[in-house]
N, C-alpha and C positions, 0 to 999 in steps of 0.2 A: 226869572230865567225859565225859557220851557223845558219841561222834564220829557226825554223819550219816553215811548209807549214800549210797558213788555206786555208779550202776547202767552206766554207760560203762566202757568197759574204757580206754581208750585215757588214758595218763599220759607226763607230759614232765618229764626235768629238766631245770632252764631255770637258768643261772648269770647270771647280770647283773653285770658288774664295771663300780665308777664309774668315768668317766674320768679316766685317769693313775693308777690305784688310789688317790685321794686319800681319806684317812679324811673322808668327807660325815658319816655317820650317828655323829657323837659325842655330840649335842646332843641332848635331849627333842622339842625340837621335830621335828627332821629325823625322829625315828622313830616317832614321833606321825603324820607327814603320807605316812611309808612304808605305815605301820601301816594307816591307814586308807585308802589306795590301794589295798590289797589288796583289803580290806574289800570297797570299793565293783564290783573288777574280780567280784567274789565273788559280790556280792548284785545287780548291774547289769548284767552278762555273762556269767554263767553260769560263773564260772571255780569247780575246784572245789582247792581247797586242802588237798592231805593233809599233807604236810612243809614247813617253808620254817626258814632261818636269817638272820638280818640284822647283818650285820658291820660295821664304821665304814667299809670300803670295794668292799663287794658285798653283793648278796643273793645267795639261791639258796633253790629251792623245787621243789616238784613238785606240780605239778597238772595236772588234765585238765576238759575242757569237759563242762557239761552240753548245753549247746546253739550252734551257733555256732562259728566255729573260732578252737583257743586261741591261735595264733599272730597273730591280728589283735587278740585282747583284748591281748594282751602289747606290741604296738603301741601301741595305747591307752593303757595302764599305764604304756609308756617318753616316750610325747608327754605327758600331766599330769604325769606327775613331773616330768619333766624342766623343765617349765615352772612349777610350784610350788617347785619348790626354789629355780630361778634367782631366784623373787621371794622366797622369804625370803632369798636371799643377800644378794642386792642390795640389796631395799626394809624388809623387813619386821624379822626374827631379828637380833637385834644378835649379828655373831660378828666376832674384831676377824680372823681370817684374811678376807673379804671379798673384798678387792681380791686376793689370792693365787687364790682357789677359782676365782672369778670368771676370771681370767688360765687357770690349768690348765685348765678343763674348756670353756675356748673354744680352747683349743688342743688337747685328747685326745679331745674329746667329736663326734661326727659330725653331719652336717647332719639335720636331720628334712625330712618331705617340705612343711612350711611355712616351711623356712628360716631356723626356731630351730635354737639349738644344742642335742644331748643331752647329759646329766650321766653319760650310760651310755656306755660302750664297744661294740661288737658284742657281743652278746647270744646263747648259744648254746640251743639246743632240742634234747634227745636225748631220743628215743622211748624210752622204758622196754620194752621185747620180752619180757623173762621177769620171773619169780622171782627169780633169781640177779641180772640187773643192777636190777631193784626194790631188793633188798635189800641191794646194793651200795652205791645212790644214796643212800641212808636212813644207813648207816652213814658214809658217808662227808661228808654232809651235816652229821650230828650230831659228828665230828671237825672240821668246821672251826675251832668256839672255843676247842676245848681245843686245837688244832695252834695255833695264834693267842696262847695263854697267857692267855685271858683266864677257865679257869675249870680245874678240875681234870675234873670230869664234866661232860657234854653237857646233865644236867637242870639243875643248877647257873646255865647263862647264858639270860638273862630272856628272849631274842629268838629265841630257838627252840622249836622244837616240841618239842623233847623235856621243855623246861618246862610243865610242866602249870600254870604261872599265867602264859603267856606272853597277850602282848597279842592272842592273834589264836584261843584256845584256842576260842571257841563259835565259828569259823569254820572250823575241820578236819574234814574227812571222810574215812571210811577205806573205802578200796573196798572193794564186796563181793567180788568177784576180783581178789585180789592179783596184776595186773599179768598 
């Protein structure tokens, strides 16, 4: 599949771990409403999405803005999740841990500036500077499932980019200057 072209130089790897590293993302639905948060940060904010991995208890990805600055979309991205997810915990996704998720991630998870709680732990943003830590990011990105044992090769697990029939595969762009 062709990747659009970004024309911004400026790319972040951004790791999200959930609160308490609780496996969140087991379920279809949880990755379904990941999935398309991305989406939305993507097509609604300018975010642009060249790598991302999605694991039962973090994500991580790299992207950079086409417009706007990425570190407020990613604000964004962590205030609706955070608050979509609590309601399928709660109200909606019948999962029988529930009352457990619900418990951890009011207690690991940090205040938002509405005084919800997030599902997210601090959240880091490192600036991609060269080649070499581009390439770094990437590599090490696509080792998270296989380090995890959930696959032998990085194409192999469905939730990464390295899967060419991953869920998010017509939303990656691959910059025209590599970083």
């Amino acid at each position: 599949m062709m990747r659009h072209k970004q024309r911004r130089k400026e790319f972040y790897y951004i790791d999200m771990p959930v609160a308490g590293w609780i496996d969140l993302f087991v379920r279809d639905p949880y990755l379904f409403k990941i999935s398309e948060s991305l989406k939305w940060c993507c097509e609604k904010k300018g975010m642009r999405l060249a790598e991302f991995v999605i694991l039962p208890n973090r994500i991580a990805f790299i992207a950079g803005a086409a417009w706007g600055a990425l570190p407020h979309t990613i604000a964004l991205f962590e205030n609706f999740t955070s608050k979509a997810m609590m309601a399928m915990v709660r109200n909606g996704f019948k999962d029988p841990r529930k009352k457990w998720l619900t418990e951890t991630i009011l207690k690991y998870g940090h205040d938002l500036p509405d005084g919800s709680r997030s599902i997210w732990q601090k959240y880091h943003l490192q600036p991609i500077l060269s080649i070499d830590t581009g390439e770094q990011k990437i590599s090490s990105l696509y080792q998270l499932p296989v380090e995890s044992g959930f696959v032998l090769k990085a194409e192999d697990y469905k939730y990464c980019s390295a899967n060419r029939f991953n869920p998010l595969a017509g939303w990656l762009i691959e910059p025209t200057d590599r970083w």
